[in-house]
TISEGU-211229 format. One line per field, with one value per residue: residue number from 1; x, z, y of N, C-alpha, C, O in turn. Coordinates in nm, 3 decimals. Example, Ala and Ser with C-alpha at 12.3 -4.5 7.8 and 13.67 -1.06 7.14 Angstrom:
REM TISEGU-211229
seq	(1, 2) .
n_xx	(1.319, 1.285) .
n_zz	(0.780, 0.708) .
n_yy	(-0.569, -0.225) .
ca_xx	(1.230, 1.367) .
ca_zz	(0.780, 0.714) .
ca_yy	(-0.450, -0.106) .
c_xx	(1.320, 1.290) .
c_zz	(0.780, 0.787) .
c_yy	(-0.330, 0.003) .
o_xx	(1.424, 1.341) .
o_zz	(0.846, 0.804) .
o_yy	(-0.332, 0.114) .
This chain:
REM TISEGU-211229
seq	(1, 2, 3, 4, 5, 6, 7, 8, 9, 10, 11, 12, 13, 14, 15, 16, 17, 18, 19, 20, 21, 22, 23, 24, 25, 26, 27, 28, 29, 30, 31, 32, 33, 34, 35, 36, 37, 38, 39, 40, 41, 42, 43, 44, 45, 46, 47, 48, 49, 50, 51, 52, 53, 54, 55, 56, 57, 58, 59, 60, 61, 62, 63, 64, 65, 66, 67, 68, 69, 70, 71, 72, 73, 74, 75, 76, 77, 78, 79, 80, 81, 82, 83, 84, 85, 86, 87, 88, 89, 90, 91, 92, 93, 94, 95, 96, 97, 98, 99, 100, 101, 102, 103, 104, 105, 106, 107, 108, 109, 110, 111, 112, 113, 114, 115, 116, 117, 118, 119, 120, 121, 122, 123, 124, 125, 126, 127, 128, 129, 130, 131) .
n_xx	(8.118, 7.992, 8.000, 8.006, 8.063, 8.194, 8.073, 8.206, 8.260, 8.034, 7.798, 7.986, 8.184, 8.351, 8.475, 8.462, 8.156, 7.958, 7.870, 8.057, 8.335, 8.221, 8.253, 8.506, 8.664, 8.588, 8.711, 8.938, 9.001, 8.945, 9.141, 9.415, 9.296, 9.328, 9.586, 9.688, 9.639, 9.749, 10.050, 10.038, 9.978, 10.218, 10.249, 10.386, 10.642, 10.872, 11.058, 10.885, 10.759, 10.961, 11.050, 10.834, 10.867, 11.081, 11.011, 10.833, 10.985, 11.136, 10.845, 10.818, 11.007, 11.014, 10.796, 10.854, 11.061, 10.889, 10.842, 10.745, 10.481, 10.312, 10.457, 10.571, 10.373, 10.216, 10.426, 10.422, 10.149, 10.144, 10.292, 10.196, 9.994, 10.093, 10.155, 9.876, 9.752, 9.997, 9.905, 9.608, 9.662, 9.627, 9.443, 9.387, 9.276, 9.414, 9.566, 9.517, 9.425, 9.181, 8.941, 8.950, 9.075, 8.857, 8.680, 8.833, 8.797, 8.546, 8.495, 8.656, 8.546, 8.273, 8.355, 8.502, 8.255, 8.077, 8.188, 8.291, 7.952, 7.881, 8.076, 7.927, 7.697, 7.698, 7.601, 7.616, 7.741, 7.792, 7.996, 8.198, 8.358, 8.676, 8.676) .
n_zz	(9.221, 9.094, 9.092, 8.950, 9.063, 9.081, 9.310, 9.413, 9.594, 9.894, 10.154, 10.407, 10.377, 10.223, 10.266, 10.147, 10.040, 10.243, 10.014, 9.846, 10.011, 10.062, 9.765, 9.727, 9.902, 9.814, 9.567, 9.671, 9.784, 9.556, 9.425, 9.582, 9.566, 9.316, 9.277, 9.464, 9.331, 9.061, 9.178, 9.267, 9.056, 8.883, 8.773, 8.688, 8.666, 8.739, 8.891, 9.082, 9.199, 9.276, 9.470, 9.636, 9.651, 9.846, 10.030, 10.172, 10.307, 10.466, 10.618, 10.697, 10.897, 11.069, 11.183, 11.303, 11.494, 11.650, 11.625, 11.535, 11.300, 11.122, 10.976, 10.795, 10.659, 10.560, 10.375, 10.204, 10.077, 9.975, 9.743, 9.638, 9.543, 9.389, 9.201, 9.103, 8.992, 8.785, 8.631, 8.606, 8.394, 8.178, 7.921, 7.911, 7.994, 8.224, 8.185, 8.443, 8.613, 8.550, 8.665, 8.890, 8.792, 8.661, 8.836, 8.957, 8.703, 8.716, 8.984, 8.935, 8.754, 8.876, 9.059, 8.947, 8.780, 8.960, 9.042, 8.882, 8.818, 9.093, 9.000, 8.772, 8.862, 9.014, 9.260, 9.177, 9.340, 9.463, 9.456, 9.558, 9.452, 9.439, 9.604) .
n_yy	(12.979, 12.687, 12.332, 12.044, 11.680, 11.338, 11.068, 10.781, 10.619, 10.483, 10.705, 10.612, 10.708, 10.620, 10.355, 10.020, 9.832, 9.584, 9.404, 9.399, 9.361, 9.051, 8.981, 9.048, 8.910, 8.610, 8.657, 8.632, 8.390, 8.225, 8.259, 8.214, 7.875, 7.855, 7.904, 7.726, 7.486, 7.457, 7.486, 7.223, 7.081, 7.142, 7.351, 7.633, 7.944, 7.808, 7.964, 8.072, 7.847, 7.712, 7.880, 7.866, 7.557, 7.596, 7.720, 7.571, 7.352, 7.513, 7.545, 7.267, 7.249, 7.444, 7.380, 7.119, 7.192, 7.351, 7.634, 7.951, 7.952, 8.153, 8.376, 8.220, 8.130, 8.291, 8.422, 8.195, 8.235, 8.486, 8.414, 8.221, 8.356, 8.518, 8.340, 8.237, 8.496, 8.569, 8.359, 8.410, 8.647, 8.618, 8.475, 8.210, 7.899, 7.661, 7.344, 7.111, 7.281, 7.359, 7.423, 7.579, 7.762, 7.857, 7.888, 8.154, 8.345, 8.386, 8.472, 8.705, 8.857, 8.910, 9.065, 9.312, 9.335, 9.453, 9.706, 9.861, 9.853, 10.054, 10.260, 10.378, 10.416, 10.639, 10.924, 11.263, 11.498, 11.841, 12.093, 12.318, 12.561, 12.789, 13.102) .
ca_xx	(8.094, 7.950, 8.113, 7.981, 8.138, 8.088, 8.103, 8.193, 8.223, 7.917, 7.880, 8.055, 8.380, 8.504, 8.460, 8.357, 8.018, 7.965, 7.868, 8.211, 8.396, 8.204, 8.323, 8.661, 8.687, 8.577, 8.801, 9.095, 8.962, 8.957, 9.284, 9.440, 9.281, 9.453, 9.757, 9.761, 9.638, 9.900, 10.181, 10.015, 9.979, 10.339, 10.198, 10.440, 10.694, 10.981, 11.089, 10.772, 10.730, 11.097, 11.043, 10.715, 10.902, 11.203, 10.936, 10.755, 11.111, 11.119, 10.742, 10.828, 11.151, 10.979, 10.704, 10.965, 11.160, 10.780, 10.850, 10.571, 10.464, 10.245, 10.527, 10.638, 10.275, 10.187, 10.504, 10.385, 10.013, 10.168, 10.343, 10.063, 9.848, 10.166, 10.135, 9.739, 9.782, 10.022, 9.779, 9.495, 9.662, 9.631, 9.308, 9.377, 9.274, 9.548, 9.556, 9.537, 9.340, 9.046, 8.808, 9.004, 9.106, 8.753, 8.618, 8.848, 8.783, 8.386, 8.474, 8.718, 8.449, 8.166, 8.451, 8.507, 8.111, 7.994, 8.273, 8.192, 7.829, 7.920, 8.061, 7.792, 7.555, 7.758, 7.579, 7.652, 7.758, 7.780, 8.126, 8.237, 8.535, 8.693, 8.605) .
ca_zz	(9.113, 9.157, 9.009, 9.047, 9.056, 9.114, 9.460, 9.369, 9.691, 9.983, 10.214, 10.532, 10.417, 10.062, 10.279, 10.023, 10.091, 10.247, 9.910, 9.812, 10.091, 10.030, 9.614, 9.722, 9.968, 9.698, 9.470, 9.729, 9.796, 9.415, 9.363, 9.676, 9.542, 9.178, 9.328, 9.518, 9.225, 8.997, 9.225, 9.295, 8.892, 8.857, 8.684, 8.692, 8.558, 8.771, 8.979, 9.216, 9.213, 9.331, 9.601, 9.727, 9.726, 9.988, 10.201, 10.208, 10.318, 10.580, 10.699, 10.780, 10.961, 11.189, 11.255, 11.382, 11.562, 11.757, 11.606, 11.477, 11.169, 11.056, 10.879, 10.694, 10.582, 10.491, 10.233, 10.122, 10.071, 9.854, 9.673, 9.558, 9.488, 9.258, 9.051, 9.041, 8.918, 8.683, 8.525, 8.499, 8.327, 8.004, 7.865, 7.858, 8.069, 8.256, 8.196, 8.565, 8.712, 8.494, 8.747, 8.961, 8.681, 8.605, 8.963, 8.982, 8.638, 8.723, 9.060, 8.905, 8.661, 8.950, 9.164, 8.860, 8.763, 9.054, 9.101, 8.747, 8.852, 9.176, 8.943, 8.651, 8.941, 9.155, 9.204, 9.149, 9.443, 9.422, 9.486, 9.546, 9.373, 9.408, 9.661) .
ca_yy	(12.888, 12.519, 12.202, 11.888, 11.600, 11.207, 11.004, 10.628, 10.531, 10.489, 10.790, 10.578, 10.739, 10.563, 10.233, 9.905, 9.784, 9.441, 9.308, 9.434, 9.304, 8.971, 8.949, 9.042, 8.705, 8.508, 8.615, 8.591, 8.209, 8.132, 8.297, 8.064, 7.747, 7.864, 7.904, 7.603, 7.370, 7.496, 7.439, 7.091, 7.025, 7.154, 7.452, 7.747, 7.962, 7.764, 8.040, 8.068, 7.688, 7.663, 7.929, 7.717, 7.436, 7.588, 7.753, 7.434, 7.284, 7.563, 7.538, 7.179, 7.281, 7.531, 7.315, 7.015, 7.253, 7.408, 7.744, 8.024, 7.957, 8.252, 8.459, 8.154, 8.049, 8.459, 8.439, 8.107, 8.293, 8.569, 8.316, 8.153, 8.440, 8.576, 8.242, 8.234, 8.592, 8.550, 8.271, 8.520, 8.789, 8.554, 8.416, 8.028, 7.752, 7.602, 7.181, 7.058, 7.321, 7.441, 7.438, 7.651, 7.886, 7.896, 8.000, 8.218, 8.396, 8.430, 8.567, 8.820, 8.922, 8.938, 9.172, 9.391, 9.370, 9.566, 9.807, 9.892, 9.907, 10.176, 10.393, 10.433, 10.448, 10.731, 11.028, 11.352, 11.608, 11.962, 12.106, 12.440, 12.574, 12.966, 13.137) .
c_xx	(8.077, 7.976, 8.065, 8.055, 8.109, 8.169, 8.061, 8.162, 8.105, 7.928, 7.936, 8.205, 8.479, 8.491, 8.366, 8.254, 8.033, 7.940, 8.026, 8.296, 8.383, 8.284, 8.480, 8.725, 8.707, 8.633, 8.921, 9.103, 8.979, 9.086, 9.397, 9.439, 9.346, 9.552, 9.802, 9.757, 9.708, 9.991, 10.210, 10.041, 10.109, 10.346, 10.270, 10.581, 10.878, 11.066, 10.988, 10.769, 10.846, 11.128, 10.927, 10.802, 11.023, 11.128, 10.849, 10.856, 11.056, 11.018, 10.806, 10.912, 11.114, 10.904, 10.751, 10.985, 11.010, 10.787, 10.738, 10.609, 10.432, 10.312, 10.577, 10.493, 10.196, 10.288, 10.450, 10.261, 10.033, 10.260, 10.241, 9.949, 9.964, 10.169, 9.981, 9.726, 9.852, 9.908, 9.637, 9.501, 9.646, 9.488, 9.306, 9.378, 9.358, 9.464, 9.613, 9.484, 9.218, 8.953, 8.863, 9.042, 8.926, 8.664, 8.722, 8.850, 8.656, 8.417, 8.558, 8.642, 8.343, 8.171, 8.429, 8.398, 8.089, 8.099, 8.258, 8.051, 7.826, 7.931, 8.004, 7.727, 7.568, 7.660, 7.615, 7.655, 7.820, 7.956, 8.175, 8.349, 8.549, 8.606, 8.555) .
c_zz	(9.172, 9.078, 9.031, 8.981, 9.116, 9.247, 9.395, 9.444, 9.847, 10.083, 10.398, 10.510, 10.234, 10.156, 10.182, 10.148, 10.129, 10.118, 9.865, 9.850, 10.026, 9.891, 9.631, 9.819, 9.904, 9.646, 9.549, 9.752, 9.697, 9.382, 9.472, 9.657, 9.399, 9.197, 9.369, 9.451, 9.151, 9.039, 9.247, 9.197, 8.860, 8.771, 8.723, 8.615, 8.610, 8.890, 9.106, 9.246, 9.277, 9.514, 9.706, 9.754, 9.859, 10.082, 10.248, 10.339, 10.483, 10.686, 10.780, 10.894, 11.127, 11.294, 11.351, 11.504, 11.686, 11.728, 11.531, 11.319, 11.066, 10.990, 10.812, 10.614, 10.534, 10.397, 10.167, 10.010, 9.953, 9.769, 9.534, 9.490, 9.379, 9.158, 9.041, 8.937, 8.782, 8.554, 8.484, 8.453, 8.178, 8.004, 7.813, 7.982, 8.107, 8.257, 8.327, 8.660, 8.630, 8.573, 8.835, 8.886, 8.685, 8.748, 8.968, 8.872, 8.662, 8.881, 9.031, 8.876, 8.760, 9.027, 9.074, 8.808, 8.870, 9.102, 8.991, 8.769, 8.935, 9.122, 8.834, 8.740, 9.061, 9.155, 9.253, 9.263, 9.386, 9.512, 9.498, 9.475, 9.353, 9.548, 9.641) .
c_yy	(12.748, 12.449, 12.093, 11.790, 11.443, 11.128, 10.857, 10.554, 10.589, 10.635, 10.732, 10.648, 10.674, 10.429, 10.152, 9.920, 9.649, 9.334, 9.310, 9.357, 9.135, 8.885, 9.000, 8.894, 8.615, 8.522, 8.589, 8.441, 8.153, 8.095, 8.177, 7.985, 7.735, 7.807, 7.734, 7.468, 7.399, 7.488, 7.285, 6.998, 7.057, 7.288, 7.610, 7.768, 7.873, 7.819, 8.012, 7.948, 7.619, 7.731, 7.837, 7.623, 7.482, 7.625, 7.621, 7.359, 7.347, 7.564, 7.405, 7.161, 7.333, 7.456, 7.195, 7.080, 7.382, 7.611, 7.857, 8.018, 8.061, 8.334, 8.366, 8.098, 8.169, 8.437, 8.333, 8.156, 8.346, 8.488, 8.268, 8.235, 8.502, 8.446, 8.233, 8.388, 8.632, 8.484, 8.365, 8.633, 8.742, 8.468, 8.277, 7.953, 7.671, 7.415, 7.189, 7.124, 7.424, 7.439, 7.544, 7.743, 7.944, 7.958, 8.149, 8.306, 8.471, 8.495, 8.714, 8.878, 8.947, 9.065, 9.293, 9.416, 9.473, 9.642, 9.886, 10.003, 10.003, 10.265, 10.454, 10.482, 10.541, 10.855, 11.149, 11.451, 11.754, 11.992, 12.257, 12.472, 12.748, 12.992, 13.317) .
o_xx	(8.132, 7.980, 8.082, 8.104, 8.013, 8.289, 7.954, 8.086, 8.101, 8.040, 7.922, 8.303, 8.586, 8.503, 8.253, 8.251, 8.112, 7.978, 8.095, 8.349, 8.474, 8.345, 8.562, 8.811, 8.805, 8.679, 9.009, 9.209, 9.023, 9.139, 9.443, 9.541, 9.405, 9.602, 9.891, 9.824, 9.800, 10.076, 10.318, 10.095, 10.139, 10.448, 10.203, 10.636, 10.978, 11.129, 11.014, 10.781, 10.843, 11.182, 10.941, 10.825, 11.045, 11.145, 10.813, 10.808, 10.989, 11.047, 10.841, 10.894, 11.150, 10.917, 10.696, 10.937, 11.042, 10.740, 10.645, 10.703, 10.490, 10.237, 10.660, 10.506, 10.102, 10.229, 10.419, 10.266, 9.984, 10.315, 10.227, 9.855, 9.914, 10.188, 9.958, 9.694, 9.801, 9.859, 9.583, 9.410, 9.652, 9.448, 9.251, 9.473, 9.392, 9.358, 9.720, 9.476, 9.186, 8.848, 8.770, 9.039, 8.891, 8.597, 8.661, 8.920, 8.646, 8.341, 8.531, 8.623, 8.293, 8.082, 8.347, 8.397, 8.088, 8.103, 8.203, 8.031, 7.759, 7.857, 8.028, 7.686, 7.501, 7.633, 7.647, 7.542, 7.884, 8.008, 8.185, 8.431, 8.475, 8.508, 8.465) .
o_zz	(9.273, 8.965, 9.141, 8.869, 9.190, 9.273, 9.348, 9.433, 9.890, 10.099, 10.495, 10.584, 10.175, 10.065, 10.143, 10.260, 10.063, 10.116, 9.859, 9.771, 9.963, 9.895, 9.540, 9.793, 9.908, 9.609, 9.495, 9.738, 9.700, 9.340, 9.426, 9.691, 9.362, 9.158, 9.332, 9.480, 9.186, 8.951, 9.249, 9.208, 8.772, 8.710, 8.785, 8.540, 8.537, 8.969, 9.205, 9.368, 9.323, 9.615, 9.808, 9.872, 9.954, 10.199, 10.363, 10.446, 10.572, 10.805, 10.897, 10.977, 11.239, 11.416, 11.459, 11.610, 11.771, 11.807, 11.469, 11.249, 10.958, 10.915, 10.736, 10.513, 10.459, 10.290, 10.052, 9.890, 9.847, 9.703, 9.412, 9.418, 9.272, 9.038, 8.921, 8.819, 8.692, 8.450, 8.375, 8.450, 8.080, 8.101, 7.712, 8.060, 8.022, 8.306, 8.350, 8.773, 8.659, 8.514, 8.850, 8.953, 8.710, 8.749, 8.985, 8.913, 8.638, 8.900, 9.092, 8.946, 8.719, 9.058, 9.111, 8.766, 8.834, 9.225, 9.011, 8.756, 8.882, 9.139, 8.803, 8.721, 9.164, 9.042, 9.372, 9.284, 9.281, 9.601, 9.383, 9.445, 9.286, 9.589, 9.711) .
o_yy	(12.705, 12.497, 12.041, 11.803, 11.425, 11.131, 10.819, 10.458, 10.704, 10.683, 10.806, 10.649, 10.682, 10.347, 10.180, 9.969, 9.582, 9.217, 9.208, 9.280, 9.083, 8.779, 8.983, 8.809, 8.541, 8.414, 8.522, 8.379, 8.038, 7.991, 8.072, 7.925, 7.633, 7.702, 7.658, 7.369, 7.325, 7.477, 7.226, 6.887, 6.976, 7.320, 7.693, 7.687, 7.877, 7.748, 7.943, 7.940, 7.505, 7.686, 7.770, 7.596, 7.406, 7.592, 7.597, 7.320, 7.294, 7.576, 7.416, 7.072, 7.297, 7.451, 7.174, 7.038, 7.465, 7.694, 7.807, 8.054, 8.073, 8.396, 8.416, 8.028, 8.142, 8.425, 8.363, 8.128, 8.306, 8.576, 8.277, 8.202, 8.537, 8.464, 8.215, 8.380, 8.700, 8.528, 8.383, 8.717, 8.816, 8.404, 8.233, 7.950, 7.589, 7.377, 7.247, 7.078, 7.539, 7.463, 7.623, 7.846, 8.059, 8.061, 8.255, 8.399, 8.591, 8.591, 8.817, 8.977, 9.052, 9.144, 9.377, 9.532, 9.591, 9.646, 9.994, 10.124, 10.092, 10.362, 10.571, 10.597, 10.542, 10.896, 11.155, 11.495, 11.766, 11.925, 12.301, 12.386, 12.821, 12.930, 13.365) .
């Protein structure tokens, strides 16, 4: 018996496509410049905005003291991408960073456009099943 069934992703393996890759950058760049204008505008729920500020404390600490930064400026990263995130799970325009809300709404929607588009446009492989 034959079954078919749909292939979403390219045949390299289920690896994105460079356009892919590309609209996922952008939105990690939007989401970043979110983040970091909302912590700048004062724009959070208090918690995250309190943790930024001690790792901030600590970046400067390390950096005095000649020490590696890169695991204290990776937590900062996910920091900031958990308060830009927060902000776009709700449908309102943050006062102090609408421009930065707003890139990063149209690259969400560009990300989620063509991943969308992949799988309307998958096609159909034949599948065995039973032997």
């Amino acid at each position: 018996m034959t079954m078919r069934t749909h292939s979403a992703g390219p045949t390299t393996g289920g690896a994105p496509s460079s356009h892919i890759r590309r609209l996922q950058r952008a939105f990690l760049a939007a989401e970043l410049d979110l983040g970091e204008r909302m912590y700048a505008a004062g724009i959070d729920d208090g918690f995250l905005g309190a943790q930024i500020a001690a790792l901030w404390q600590r970046l400067r600490r390390a950096e005095a003291a000649r020490l590696p930064l890169g695991p204290l400026l990776a937590q900062r990263r996910e920091l900031l991408l958990q308060l830009a995130a927060a902000a776009l799970e709700v449908e309102a325009p943050l006062p102090g960073a609408e421009a930065e809300y707003g890139r990063a709404r149209t690259a969400q929607a560009a990300l989620k456009k063509e991943a969308e588009g992949r799988t309307v446009t998958a096609r159909p492989e034949l599948a065995s099943v039973g032997a």
